[in-house]
DSSP file (Angstrom, degrees, kcal/mol; ACC not computed):
  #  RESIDUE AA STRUCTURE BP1 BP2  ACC     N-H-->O    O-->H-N    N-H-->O    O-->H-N    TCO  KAPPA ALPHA  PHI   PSI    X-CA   Y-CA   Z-CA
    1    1 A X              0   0    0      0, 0.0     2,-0.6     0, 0.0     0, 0.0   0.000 360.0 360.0 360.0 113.8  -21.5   29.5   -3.7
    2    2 A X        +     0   0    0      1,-0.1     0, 0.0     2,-0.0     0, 0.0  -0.834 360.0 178.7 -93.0 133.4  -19.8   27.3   -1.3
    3    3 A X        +     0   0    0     -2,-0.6    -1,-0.1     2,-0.0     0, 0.0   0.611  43.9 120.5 -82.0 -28.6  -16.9   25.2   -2.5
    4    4 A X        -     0   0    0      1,-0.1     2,-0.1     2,-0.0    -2,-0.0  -0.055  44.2-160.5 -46.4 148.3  -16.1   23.5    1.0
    5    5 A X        -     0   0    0      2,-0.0     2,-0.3     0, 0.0    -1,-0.1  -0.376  20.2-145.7-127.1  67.1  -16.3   20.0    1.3
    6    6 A X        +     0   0    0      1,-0.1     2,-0.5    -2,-0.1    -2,-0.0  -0.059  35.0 176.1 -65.1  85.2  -16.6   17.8    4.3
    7    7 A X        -     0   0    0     -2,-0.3     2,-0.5     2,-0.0    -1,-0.1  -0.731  18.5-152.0-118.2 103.3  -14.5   14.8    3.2
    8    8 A X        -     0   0    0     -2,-0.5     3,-0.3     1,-0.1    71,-0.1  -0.649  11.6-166.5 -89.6 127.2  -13.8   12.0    5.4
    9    9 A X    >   +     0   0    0     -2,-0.5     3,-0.9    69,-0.4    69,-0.2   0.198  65.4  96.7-113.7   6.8  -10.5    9.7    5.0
   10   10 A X  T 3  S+     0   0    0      1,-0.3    -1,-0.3    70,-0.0    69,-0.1   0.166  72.9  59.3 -83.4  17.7  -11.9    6.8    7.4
   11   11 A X  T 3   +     0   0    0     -3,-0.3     2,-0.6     1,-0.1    -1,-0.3   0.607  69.5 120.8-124.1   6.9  -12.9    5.1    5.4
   12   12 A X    <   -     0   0    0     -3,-0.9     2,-0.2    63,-0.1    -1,-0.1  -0.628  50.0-141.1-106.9 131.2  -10.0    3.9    3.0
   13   13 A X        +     0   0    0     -2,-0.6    -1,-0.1     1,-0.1     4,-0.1  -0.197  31.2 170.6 -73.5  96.0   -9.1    0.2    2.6
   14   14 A X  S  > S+     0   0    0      1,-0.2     4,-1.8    -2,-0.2    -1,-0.1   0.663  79.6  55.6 -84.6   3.8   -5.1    0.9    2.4
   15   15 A X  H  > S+     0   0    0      2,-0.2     4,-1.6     3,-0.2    -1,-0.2   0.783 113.0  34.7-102.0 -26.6   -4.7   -2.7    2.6
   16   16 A X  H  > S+     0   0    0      2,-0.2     4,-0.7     3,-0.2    -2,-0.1   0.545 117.5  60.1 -95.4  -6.0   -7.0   -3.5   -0.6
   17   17 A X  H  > S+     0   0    0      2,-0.1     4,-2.1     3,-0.1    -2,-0.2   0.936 112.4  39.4 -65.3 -47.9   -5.3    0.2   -2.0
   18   18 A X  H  < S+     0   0    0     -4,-1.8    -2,-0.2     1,-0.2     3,-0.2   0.940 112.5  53.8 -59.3 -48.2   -1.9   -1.7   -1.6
   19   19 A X  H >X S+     0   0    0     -4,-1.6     4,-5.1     1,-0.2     3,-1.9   0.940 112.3  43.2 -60.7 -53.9   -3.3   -4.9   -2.9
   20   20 A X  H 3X S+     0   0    0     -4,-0.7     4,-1.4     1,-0.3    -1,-0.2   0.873 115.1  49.8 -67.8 -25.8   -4.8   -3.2   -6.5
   21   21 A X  H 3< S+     0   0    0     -4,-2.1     4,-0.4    -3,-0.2    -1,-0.3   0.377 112.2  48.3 -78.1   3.5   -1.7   -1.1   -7.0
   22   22 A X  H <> S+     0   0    0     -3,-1.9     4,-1.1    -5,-0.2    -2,-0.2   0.813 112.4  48.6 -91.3 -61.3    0.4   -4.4   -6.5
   23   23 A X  H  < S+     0   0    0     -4,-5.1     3,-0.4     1,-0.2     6,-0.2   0.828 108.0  50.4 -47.3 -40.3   -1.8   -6.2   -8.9
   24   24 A X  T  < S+     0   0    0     -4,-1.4    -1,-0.2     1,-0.2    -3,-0.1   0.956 115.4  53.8 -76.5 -52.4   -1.7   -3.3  -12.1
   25   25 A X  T  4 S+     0   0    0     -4,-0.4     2,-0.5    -5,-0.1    -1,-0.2   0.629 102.4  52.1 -50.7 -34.1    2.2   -3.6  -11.5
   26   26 A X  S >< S-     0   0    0     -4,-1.1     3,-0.5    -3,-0.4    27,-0.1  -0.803  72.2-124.5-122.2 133.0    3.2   -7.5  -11.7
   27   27 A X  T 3  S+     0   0    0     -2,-0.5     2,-1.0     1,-0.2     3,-0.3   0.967 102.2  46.7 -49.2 -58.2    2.6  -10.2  -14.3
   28   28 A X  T >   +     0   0    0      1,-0.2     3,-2.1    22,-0.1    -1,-0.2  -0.540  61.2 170.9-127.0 128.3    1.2  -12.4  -12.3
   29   29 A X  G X   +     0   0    0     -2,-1.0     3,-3.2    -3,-0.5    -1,-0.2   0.923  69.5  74.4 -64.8 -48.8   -1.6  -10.9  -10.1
   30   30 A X  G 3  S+     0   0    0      1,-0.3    -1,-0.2    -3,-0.3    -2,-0.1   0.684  98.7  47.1 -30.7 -19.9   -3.0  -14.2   -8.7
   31   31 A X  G <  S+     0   0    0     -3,-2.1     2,-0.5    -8,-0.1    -1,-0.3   0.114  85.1 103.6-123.8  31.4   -0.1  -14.6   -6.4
   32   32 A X    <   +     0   0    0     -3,-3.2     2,-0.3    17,-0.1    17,-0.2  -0.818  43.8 161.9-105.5 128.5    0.1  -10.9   -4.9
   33   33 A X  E     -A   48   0A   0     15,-2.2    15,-3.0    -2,-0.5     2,-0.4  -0.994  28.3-156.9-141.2 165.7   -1.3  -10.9   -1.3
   34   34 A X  E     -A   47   0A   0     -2,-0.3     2,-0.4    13,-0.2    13,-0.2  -0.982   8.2-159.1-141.3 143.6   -0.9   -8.5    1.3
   35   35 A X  E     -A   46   0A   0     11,-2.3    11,-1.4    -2,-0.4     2,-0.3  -0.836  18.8-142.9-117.9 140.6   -1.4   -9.8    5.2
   36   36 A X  E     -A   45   0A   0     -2,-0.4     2,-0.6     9,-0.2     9,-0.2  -0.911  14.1-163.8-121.5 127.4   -2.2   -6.9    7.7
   37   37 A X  E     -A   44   0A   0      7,-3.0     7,-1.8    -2,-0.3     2,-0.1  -0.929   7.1-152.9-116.9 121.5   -0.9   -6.7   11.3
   38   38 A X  E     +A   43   0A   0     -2,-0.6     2,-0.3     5,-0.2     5,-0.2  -0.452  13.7 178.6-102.6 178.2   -2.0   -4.7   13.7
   39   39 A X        -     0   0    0      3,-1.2    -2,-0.0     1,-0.2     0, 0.0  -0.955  48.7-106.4-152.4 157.1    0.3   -3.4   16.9
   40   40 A X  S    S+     0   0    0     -2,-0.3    -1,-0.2     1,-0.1     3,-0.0   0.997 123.7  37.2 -59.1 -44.7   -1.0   -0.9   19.7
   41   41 A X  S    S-     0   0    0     -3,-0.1    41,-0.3    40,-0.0     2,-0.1   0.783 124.4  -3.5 -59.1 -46.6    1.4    1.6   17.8
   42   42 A X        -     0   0    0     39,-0.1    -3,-1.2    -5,-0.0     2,-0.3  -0.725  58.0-112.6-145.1-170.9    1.1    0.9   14.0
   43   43 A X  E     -Ab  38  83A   0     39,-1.0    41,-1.0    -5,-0.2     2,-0.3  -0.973  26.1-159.0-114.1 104.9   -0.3   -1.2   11.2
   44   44 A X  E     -Ab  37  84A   0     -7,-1.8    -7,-3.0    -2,-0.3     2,-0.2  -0.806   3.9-163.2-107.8 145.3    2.0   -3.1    9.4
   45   45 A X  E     -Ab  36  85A   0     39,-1.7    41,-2.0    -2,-0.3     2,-0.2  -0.657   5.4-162.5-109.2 154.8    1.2   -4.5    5.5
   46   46 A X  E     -Ab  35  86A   0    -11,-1.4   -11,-2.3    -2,-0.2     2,-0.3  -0.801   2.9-161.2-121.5 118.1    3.1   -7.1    4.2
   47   47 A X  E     -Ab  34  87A   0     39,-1.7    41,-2.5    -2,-0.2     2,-0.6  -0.573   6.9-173.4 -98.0 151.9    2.9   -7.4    0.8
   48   48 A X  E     +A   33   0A   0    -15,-3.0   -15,-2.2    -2,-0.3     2,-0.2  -0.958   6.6 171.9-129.1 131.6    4.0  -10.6   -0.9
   49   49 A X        -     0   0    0     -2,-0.6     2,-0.2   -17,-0.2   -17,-0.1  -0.530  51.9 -75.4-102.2-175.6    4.3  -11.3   -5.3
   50   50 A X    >>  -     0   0    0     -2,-0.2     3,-5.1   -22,-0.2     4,-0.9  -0.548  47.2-113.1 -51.0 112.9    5.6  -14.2   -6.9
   51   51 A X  T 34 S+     0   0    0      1,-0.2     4,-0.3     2,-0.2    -2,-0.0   0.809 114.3  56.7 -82.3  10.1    9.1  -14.1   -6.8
   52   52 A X  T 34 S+     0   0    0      1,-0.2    -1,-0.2     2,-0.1   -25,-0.1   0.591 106.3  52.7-102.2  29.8    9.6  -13.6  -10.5
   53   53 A X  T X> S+     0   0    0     -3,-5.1     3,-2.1     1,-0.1     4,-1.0   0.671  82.9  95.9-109.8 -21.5    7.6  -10.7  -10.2
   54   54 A X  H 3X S+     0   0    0     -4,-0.9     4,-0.7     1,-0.4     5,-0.3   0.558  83.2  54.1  19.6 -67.0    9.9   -9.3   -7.3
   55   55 A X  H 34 S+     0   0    0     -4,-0.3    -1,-0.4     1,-0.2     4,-0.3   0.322 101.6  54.4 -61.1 -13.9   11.7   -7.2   -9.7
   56   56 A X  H <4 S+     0   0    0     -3,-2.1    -2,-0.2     2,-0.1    -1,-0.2   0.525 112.5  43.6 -61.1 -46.9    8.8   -5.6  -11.1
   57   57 A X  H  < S+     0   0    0     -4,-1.0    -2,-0.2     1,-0.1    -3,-0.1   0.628 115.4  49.1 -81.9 -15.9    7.7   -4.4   -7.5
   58   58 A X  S  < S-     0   0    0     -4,-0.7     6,-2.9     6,-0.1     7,-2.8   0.856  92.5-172.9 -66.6 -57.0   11.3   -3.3   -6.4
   59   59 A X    >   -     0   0    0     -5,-0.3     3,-2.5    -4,-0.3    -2,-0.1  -0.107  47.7 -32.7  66.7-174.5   12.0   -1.2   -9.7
   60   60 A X  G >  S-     0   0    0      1,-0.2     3,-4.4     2,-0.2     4,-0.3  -0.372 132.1 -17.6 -58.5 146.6   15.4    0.4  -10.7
   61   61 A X  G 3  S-     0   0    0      1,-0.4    -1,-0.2     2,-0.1    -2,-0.1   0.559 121.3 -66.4  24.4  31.1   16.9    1.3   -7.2
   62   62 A X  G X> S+     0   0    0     -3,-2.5     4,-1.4     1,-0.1     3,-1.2   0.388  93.9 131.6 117.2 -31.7   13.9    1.1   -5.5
   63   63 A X  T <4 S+     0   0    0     -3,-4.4    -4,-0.2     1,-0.3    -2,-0.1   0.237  74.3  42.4 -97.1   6.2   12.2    3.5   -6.7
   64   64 A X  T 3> S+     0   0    0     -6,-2.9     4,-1.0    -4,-0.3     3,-0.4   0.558 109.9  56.3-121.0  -1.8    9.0    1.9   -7.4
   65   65 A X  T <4 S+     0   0    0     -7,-2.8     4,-0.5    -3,-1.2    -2,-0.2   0.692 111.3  49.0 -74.0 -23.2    9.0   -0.3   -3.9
   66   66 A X  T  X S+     0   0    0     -4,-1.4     4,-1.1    -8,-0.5    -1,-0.2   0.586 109.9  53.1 -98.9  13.0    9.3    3.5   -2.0
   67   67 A X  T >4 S+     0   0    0     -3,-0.4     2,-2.9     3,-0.2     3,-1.2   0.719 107.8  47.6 -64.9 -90.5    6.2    4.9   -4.5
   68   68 A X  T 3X S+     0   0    0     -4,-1.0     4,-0.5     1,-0.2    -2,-0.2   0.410 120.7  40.9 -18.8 -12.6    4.0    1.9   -3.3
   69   69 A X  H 3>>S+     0   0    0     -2,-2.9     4,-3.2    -4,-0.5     5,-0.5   0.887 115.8  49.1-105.2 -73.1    5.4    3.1    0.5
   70   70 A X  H XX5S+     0   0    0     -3,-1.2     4,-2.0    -4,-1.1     3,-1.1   0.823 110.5  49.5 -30.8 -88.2    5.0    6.8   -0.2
   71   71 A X  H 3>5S+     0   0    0      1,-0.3     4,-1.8     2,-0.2    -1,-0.2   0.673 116.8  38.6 -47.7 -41.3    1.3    6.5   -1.6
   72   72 A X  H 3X5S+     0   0    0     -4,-0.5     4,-0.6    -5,-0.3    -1,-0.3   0.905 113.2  55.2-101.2  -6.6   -0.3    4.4    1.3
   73   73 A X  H <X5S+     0   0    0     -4,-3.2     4,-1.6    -3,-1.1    -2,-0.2   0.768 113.5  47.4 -48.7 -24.0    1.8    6.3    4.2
   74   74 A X  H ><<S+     0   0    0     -4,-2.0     3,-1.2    -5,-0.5     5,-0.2   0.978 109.4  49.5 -65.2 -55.3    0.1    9.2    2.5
   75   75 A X  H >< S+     0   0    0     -4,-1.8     3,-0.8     1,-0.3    -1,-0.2   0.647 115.9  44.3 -37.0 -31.1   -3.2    7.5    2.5
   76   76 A X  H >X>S+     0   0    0     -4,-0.6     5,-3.3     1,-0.2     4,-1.4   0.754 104.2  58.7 -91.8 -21.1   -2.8    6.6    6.4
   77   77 A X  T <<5S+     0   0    0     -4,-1.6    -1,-0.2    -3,-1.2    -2,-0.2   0.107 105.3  49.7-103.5  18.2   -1.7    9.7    7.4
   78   78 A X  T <45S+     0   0    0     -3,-0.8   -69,-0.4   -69,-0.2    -1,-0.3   0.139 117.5  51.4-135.4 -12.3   -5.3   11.2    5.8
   79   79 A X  T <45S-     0   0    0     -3,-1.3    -2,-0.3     2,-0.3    -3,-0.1   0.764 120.0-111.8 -99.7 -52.2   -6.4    8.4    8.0
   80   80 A X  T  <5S+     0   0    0     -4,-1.4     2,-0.3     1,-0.3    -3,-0.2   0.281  71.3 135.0  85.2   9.2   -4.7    9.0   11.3
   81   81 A X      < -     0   0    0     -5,-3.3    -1,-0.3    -6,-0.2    -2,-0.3  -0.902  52.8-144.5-131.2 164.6   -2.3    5.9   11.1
   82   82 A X        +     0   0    0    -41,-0.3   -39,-1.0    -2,-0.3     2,-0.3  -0.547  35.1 169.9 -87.4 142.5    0.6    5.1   11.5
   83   83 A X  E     -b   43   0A   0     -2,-0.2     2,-0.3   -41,-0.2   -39,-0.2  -0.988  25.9-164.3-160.2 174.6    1.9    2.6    9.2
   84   84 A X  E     -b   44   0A   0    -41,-1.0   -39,-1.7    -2,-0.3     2,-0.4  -0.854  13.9-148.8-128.5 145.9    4.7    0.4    7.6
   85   85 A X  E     -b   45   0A   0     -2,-0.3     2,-0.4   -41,-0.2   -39,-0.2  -0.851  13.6-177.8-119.7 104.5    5.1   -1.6    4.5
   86   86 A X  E     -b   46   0A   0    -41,-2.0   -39,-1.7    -2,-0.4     2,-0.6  -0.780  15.0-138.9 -94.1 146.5    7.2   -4.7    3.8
   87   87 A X  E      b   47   0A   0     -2,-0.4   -39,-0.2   -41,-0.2   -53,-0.0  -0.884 360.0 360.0-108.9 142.6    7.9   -6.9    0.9
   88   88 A X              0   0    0    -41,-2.5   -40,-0.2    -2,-0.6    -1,-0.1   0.217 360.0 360.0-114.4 360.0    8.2  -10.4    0.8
């Protein structure tokens, strides 16, 4: 029995990854967008709430603005790209 799998990472939308993990996080979802920029080097996301949802997307010291970072560098880097996330 072979377990091997041939599993291909081209094809996942880290800018609609970012966007649905943005949404499950913040009160109100309607006003979460994320604008994608490309550069010869990298791809940079910027994701934008509401700003009295701001605090919700930071978290305590950060720590839930560097998940959201962690989780779609992982995603790109299963991808082959390079990329960056701000929020705004």
């Amino acid at each position: 029995m072979d377990n091997s799998t041939n599993i291909t990472y081209h094809d996942i939308d880290i800018k609609k990854m970012l966007y649905d993990m943005a949404c499950a996080i913040v009160d109100n979802p309607e006003a979460v967008s994320v604008v994608e920029n490309e550069t010869e080097d990298e791809t940079v996301y910027t994701l934008s709430v509401a700003e009295a949802d701001m605090g919700m997307i930071i978290g305590r010291h950060g720590k839930i603005a560097r998940a959201l970072r962690t989780v779609t560098k992982a995603a790109a880097k299963m991808s082959n790209k390079k990329i960056s996330v701000e929020i705004k």
